[in-house]
Structures are given as structure tokens and as C-alpha cells.
C-alpha positions as CSV (number, residue, x, y, z in Angstrom):
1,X,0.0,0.0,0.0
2,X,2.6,2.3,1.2
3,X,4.5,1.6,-2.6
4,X,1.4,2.9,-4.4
5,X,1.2,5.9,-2.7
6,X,4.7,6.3,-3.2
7,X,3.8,5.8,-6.9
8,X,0.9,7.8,-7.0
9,X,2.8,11.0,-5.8
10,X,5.8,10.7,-8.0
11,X,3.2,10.3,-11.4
12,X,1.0,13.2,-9.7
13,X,4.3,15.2,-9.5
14,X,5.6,14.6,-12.8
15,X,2.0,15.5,-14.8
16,X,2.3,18.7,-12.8
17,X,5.7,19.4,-13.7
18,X,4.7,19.0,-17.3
19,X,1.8,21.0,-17.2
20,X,3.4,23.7,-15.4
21,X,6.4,23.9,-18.1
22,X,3.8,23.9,-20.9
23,X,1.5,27.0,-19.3
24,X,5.3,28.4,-18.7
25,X,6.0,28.5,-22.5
26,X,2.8,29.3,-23.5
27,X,3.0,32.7,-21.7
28,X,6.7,32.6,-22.9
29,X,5.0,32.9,-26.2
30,X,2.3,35.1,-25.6
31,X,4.8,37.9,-24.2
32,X,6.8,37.5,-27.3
33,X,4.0,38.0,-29.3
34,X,2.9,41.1,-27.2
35,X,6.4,42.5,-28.3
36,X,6.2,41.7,-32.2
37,X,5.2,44.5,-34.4
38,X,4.5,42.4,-37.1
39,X,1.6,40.0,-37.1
40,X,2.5,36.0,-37.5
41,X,-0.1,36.0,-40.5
42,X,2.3,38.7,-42.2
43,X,5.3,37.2,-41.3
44,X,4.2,34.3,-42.5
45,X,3.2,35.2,-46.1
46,X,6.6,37.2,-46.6
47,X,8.2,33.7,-45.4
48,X,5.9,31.9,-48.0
49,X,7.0,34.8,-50.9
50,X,10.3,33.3,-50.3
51,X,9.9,29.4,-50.9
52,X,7.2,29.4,-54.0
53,X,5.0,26.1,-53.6
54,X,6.0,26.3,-49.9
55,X,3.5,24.9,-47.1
56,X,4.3,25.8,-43.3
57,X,5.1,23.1,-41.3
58,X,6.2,24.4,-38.1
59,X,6.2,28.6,-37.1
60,X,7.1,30.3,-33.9
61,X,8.6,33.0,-32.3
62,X,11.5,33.2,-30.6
63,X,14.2,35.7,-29.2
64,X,17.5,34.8,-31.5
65,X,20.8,36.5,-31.1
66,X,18.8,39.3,-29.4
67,X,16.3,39.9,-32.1
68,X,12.7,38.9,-31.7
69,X,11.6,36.8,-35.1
70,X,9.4,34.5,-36.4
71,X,10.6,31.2,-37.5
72,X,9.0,29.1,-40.6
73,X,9.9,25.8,-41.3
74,X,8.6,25.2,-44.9
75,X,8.3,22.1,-47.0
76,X,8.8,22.4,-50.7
77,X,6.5,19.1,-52.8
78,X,9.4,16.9,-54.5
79,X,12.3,17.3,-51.8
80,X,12.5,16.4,-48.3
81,X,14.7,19.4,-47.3
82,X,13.2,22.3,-45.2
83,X,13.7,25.6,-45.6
84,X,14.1,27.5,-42.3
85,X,13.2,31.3,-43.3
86,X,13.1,33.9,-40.2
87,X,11.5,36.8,-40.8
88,X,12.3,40.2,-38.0
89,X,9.1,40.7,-35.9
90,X,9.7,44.3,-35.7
91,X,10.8,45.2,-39.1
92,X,8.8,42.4,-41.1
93,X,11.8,42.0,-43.1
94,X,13.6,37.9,-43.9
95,X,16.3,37.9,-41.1
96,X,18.0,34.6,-42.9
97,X,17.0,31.7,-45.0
98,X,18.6,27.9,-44.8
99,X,17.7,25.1,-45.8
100,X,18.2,21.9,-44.1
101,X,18.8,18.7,-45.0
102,X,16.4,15.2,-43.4
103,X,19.8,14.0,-42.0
């Protein structure tokens, strides 16, 4: 008995850890958002201007060598490479394209 409450506390501990980390970022993102002067949705079709035939796969935004940016990973049909483009959250302008490999 005394092992399953000893169980019991350790999962309830752990599903709290985890929720709290994922409220944490959420607000994380939330407050970058708050910051950006330039709207994910805009961001996102300069991104898209950049990688014709492109479909978004993954976006955030994220604080990166002290700029505040929105990231895009894009897909391209016929290759399996993804094409990071970042585009400046203040200025609206790309920041940096790459593309990277499935490796």
C-alpha cells in the first residue's frame, strides 16, 4: 500500500511538472507576441513569398541573437529538405533563410 502511494505522488508530481512547463512556455509565447510588431499571418506570407510552392510546417517566435523573429519551417513538394526562413518581428523583413537537410 505504502508503494502505491509512493507511486501515485511521484506520477502526480511529474503530470504537474509538465503542465506547469507547458503554461510556462505558452505565456513565454504570448509575451513574445505582445512585443512583435509584425503580425504571425504577415510574417508568415513574406516567409511563403520566399519558398514558391511552400507549405508551413512548423512557425514560432523566438528571441534569437537578441532579435525577436518569427521562424517558418517550410516544405517544398518533391524534396525532403526544409527551408528555415526567419523573418524580423519588428521590421517584417527575412532575417536569414537555410535550408536543411532530413539528415
Amino acid at each position: 500500500m505504502k508503494i502505491k502511494n509512493i507511486m501515485c505522488s511521484m506520477l502526480a508530481t511529474a503530470l504537474l511538472a509538465s503542465l506547469t512547463a507547458c503554461v510556462s512556455e505558452s505565456a513565454k509565447q504570448a509575451n513574445l507576441e505582445a512585443q512583435a510588431k509584425i503580425t504571425k499571418a504577415d510574417a508568415e506570407k513574406t516567409a511563403l513569398a520566399k519558398v514558391p510552392n511552400g507549405t508551413v510546417k512548423e512557425a514560432e517566435i523566438e528571441k534569437e541573437k537578441g532579435k525577436l523573429i518569427w521562424s517558418f519551417d517550410l516544405a517544398t513538394p518533391g524534396t525532403k529538405d526544409i527551408t528555415e526562413v526567419t523573418v524580423d518581428a519588428i521590421t517584417g523583413e527575412i532575417a536569414s533563410v537555410e535550408i536543411e537537410k532530413p539528415e
